[in-house]
N, C-alpha and C positions, 0 to 999 in steps of 0.2 A: 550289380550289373548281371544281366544274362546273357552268358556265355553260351553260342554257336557254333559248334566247335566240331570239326572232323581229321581224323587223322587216319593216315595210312601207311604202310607199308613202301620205301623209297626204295626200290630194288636198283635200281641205279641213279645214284644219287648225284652224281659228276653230271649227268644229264639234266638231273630237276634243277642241281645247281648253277649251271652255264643257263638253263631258261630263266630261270626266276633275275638273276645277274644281267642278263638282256634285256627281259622285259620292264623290271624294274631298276636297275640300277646296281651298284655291288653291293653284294650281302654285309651284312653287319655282324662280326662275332659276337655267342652268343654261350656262355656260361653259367650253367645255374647247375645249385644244387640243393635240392629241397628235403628238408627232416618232417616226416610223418610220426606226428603224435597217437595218442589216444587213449583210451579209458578201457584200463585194464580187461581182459578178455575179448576185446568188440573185435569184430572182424574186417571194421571199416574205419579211414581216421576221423579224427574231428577236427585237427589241426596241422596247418605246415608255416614252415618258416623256410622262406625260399632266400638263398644266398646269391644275390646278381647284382651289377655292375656299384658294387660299394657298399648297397644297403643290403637292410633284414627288410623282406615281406612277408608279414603275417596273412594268415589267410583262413577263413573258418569257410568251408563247404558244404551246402546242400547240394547233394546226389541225387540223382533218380535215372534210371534207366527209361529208353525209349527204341523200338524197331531202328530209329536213324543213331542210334548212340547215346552215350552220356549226358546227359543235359544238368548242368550246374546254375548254382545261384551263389558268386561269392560273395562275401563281404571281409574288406581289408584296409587295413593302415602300413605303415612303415616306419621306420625307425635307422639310426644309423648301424653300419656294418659290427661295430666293435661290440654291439648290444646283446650280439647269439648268444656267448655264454648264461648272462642275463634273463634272456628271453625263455631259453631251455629251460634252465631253473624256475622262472615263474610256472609254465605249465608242470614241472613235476611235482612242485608244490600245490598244484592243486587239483592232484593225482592221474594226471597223465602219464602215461608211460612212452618211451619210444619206441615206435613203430620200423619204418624200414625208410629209407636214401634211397633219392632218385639224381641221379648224374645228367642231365645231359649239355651235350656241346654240337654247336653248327655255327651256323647262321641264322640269318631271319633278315624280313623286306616287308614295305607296307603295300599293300594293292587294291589301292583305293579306301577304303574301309573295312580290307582284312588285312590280319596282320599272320603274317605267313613265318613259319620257320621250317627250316630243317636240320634234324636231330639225330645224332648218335646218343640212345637213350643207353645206360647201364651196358649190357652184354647184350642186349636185344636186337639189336641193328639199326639201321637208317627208319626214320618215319618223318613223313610228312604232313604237318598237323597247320592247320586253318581256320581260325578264329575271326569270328563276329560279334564286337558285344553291344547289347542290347540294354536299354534301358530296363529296369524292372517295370511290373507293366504292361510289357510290349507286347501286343497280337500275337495267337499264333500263326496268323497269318503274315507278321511280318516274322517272325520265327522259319518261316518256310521259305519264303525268300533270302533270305543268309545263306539257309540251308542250299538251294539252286545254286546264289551266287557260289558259294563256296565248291558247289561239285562242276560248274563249269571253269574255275579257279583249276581244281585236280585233273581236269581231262586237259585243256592247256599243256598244263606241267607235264604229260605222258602218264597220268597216273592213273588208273582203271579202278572202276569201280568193288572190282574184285580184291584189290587192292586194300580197300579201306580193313582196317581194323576197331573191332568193335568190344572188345576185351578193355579194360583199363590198363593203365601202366602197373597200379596195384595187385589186379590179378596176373599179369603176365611175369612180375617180381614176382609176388610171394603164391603163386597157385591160384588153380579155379575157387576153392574155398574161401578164397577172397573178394570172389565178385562181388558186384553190386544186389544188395539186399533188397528186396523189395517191389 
């Protein structure tokens, strides 16, 4: 899939969350915690295994930077919860090493064809993140539209465009030396 995806900064989060609860319905808790692999020395990962509602999701990322943000291509399977120890092992066996945990916990709500959360990421604070995913494929023209829906999605919520955050999770964990390459 291609993933649409904008995320920002929730400076008052009681507020996004009583709109988002309004307009759609009540939030959903929301738990995840994700282990970053990778290949000894690289500065980006190649692999996560995200911990949510019971299962393991594996997940292998294409990256790329763009003026509007991160733009991904994942592709992913699952597996049941009790498989991580499992799972870990397979990638260190075939010389990954671990990278860094990402924690977050909130909520989340569907809005129409985004799938909306909001997050206490790590130590980093509240963020507001809005996802569209996309067939692989798909126009960049319909790419730009996600894009719209998604930022008239943010101004709704109170969220300003000054707001958004453009930094990955990875580099705001582990430093600038971690951006996106490329």
């Amino acid at each position: 899939m291609r993933e649409i995806e904008i995320k920002a900064h929730a400076r008052d989060e009681k507020s996004v969350r009583a709109y988002f609860d309004a307009h759609c319905g009540a939030g959903h808790e929301v738990h995840k915690t994700d282990h970053y692999f990778r290949r000894p020395g690289a500065l980006v990962q190649a692999l996560r295994i995200r911990e949510h509602k019971g299962i393991i999701e594996f997940t292998c990322k294409k990256t790329s930077s763009s003026p509007e943000g991160e733009k991904n291509e994942e592709y992913e399977f699952q597996a049941p919860a009790d498989e991580i120890e499992k799972a870990s092992s397979f990638f260190h066996a075939l010389g990954f090493e671990d990278f860094f945990i990402k924690k977050k916990d909130g909520w989340e709500w569907m809005d129409g064809d985004a799938h909306v959360e909001l997050l206490s990421v790590n130590d980093l604070g509240w963020f507001l993140e809005i996802e569209i995913l996309l067939p692989f494929g798909s126009s960049d023209d319909e790419a730009e539209e996600a894009r719209k829906r998604i930022d008239a999605i943010m101004k709704n919520a109170g969220v300003s465009r000054s707001d958004y955050e453009m930094k990955s999770y990875r580099e705001m964990i582990l430093g600038s030396e971690y951006g996106i390459q490329g």
